[in-house]
PLY file of the C-alpha trace (Angstrom):
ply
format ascii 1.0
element vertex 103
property float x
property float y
property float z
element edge 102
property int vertex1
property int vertex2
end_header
-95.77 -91.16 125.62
-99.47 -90.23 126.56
-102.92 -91.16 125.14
-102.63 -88.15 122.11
-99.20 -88.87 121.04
-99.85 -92.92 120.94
-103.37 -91.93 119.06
-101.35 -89.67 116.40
-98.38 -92.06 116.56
-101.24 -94.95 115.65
-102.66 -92.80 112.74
-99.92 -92.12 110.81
-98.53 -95.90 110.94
-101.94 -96.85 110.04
-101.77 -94.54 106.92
-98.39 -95.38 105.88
-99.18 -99.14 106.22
-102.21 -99.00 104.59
-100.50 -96.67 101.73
-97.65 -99.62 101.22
-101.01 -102.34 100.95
-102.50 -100.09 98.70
-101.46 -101.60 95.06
-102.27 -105.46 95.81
-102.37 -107.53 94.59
-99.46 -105.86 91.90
-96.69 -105.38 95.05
-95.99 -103.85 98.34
-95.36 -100.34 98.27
-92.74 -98.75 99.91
-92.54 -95.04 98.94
-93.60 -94.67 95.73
-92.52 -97.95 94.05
-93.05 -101.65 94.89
-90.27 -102.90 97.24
-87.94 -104.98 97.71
-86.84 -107.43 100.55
-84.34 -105.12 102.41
-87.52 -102.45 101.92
-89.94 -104.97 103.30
-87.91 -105.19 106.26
-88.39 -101.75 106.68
-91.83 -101.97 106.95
-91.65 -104.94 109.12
-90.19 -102.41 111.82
-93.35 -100.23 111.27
-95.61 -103.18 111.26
-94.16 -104.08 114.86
-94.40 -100.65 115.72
-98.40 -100.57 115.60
-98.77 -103.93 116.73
-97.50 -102.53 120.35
-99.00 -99.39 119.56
-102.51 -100.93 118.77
-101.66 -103.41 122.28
-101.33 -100.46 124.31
-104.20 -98.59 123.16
-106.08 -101.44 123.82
-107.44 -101.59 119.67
-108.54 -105.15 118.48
-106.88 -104.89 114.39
-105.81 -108.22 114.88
-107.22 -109.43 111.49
-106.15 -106.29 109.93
-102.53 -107.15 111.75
-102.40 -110.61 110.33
-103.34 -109.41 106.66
-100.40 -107.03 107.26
-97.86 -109.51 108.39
-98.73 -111.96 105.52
-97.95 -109.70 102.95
-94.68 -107.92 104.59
-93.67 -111.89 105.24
-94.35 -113.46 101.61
-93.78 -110.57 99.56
-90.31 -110.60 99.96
-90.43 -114.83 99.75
-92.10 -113.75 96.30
-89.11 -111.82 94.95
-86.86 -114.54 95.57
-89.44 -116.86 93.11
-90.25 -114.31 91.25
-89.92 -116.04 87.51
-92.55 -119.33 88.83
-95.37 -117.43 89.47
-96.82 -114.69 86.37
-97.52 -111.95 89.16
-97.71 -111.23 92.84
-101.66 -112.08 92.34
-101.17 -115.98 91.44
-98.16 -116.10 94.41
-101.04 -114.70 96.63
-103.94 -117.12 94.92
-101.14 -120.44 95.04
-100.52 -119.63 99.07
-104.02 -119.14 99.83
-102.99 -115.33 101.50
-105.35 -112.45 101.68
-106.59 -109.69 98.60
-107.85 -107.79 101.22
-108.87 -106.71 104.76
-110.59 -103.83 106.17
-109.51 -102.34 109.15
0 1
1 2
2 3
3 4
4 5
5 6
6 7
7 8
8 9
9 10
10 11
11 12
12 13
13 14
14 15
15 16
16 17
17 18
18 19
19 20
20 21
21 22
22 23
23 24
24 25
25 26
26 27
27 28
28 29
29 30
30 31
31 32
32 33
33 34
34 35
35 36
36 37
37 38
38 39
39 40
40 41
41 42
42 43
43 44
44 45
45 46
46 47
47 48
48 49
49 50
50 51
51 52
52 53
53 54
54 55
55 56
56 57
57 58
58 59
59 60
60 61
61 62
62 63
63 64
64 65
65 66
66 67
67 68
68 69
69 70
70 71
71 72
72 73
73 74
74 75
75 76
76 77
77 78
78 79
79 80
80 81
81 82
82 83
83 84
84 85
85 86
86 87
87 88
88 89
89 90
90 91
91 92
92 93
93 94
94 95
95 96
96 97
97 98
98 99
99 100
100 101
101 102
């Protein structure tokens, strides 16, 4: 793959990440609703995807990377405990993870 396709390649993970991180601290998004664990998953691939992607294109998101693995990690952890915490917010507040991150 050569510079322009890894620089598209990186764009439109970067959107579709940032569009599933879009409605915290409510849920993870995976398509047009919030997901769910198998969906997280998913997402997890993607997530891996512009890890190496960013790697290879020699970008520094490593904060941004992290804020994106927290969430894609304890969302799902969330759903499991869903009924002890009043919303996705207070799991996120209780666990000391991140509202937000800018890339």
């Amino acid at each position: 793959m050569d510079k322009k396709e890894l620089d598209k390649e990186y764009e439109d993970l970067v959107r579709f990440i940032q569009h599933s991180l879009q409605n915290l601290p409510e849920c993870v998004f995976y398509g047009l609703k919030c997901a769910d664990a198998d969906e997280c998953s998913e997402l997890m691939k993607d997530f891996h995807r512009l890890e190496r992607i960013s790697e290879r294109l020699a970008i520094d998101n490593s904060v941004y990377l992290e804020f994106c693995r927290w969430h894609y990690e304890n969302y799902p952890l969330f759903l499991n405990k869903k009924d002890d915490y009043k919303s996705y917010e207070e799991y996120i507040s209780k666990h000391n993870g991140p509202l937000n991150v800018e890339l």
